[in-house]
Steps between C-alpha positions, in 0.01 A plus 500: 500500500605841490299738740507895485475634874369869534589717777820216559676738701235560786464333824277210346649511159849450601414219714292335163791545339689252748259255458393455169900452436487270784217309349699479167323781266648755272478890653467810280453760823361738383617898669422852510764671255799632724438243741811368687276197593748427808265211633534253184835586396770182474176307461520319152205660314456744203462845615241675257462894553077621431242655638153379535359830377716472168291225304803459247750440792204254641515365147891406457514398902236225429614375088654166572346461862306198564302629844452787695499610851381879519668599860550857407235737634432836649453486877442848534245632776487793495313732371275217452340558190800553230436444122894341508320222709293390285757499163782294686278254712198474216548616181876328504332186572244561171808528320705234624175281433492620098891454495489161658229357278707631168795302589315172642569506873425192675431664863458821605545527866379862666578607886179640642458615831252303754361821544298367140287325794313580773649424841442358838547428870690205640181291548385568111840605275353597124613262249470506104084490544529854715347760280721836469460747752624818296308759738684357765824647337409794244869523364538432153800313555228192657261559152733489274625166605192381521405626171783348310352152685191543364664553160699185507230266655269614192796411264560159681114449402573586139864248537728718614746294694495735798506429866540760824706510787404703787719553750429666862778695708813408391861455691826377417799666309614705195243764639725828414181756529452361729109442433347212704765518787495881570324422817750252606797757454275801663448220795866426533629851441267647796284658243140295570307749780272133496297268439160457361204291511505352189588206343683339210594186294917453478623341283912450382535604180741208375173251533284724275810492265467126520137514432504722239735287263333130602203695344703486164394140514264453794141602506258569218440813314245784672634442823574693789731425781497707851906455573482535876616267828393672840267750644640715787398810662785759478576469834594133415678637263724734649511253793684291223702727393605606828629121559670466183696801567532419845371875596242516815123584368392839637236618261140561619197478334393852340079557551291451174400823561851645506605372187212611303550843642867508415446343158230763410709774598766349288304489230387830463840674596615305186259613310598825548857448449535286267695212718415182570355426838718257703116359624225566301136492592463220234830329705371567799151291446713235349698454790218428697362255286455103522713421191482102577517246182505164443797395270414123534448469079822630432656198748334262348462554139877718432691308782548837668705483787437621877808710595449609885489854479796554740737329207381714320531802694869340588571496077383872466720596784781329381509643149475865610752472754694317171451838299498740854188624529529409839798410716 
């Protein structure tokens, strides 16, 4: 089987890449044009140049694929509404959808974000029954995840052969933004004034990438997956960090109140300016959230491992010390 991997150079893409070779499939990765795609290079795949907003690219990347995985995305949060948003992380995915039925692919695999579901506290983690909490978030980055969901559940009702993983925080290497572990390398460069109340489910990203290809084969169409292992606080977190690196933990918690202050400020100074805030208001309220999930259907249904997150803190450590971003 010959899959076509979008977005194969990312954090979560490149590590896809690894296994579905490892698992014995055929890789088109598919790459931004100009891309030097560092993280999968020397790795025995086809390297395929497109863009998801270019429907004929979309349309030569996927002729003689037999599957998909749909990694690529925009992450972008701020400003939080953006029109670019929706193209890449919806209307890419109606297209790949249309493109994908033309040339008879068996599986189409698409990387959601937990965030498609509401969330929880230790005692109750949401799971695939939590309805979406949109309001809670109010960046279109969240909706227009959760509207390309919708759009593929309603296909797999129709016989699409789709099926959703949705991961939570995720660590671990190739993550040259970086984009997940920016607060890890503000935390071990001195940069973190503290800590918050909030919390978060960590997960390492080489387990979603295992879960994400054993749904090429595992698990039936119209499902969804929330690709997750433990919920921490942050100051577990950091804690975590802190003993991986072998640092001493200093950090002290930062007052609700403070942080909604500072991220409002934020906020409207970049409004004016035309930056983006380092802590949004919308950021702010997030990191003060109980983001707690359940990722037991993933274990048992798409064999997803259990990493402990300090291996996986270890691997992202390792791999930007490998391409000095930190000493």
């Amino acid at each position: 089987m010959k899959v076509l991997i979008t977005g194969a150079d990312g954090m979560l893409g490149a590590s896809i890449c690894r296994e579905a070779l490892k698992q014995g499939y055929e890789v088109r990765a598919l790459v931004l044009p100009g891309s030097s795609y560092k993280s999968i290079q020397g790795l025995s795949l086809e390297v395929f140049y497109g863009d998801l907003l270019d429907k004929e690219s979309l349309e030569l990347a996927i002729d003689g694929c037999d599957a998909l995985i749909n990694v690529a995305a925009s992450t972008q949060i701020w400003p939080r509404r953006s029109d670019m948003l929706f193209r890449v992380n919806y209307q890419a995915v109606v297209d790949l959808v249309e493109l994908s039925k033309n040339h008879g692919l068996t599986r189409f695999i698409q990387i959601g974000t937990a965030n498609s579901f509401g969330h929880g506290t230790p005692e109750f983690p949401g799971n695939e029954e939590s309805p979406f909490m949109g309001n809670s978030y109010k960046i279109d980055y969240v909706d227009s995840k959760y509207q390309a969901q919708k759009l593929l559940l309603e296909e797999a009702e129709k016989g699409f052969p789709a099926l959703i993983i949705n991961p939570t925080y995720m660590i671990g290497p190739f993550d040259s933004g970086p984009s997940s572990g920016r607060m890890i390398l503000a935390l071990i460069e001195g940069k973190l004034p503290g800590f918050t109340s909030g919390m978060k489910n960590f997960v390492a990203s080489k387990d979603v990438a295992v879960a994400a290809v054993n749904a090429l084969t595992l698990g039936h169409p119209g499902s969804c997956f929330i690709a997750g292992n433990v919920n921490l606080t942050f100051e577990e977190m950091f804690k975590s960090v802190c003993r991986v690196k072998n640092i001493p933990f200093k950090l002290k918690r930062v007052p609700d109140g403070v942080i909604y202050a500072v991220g409002f400020f934020s906020s409207v100074v970049a409004r004016i300016t035309g930056k983006p805030p380092k802590l949004g208001y919308h950021m702010a309220k997030q990191a003060t959230m109980q983001q707690c999930y359940n990722p037991a259907k993933a274990r048992t249904i798409l064999n997803m491992p259990s990493t402990p997150i300090e291996q996986a803190i270890e691997d992202c450590l390792t791999w930007w010390k490998e391409n000095q971003y930190i000493q």
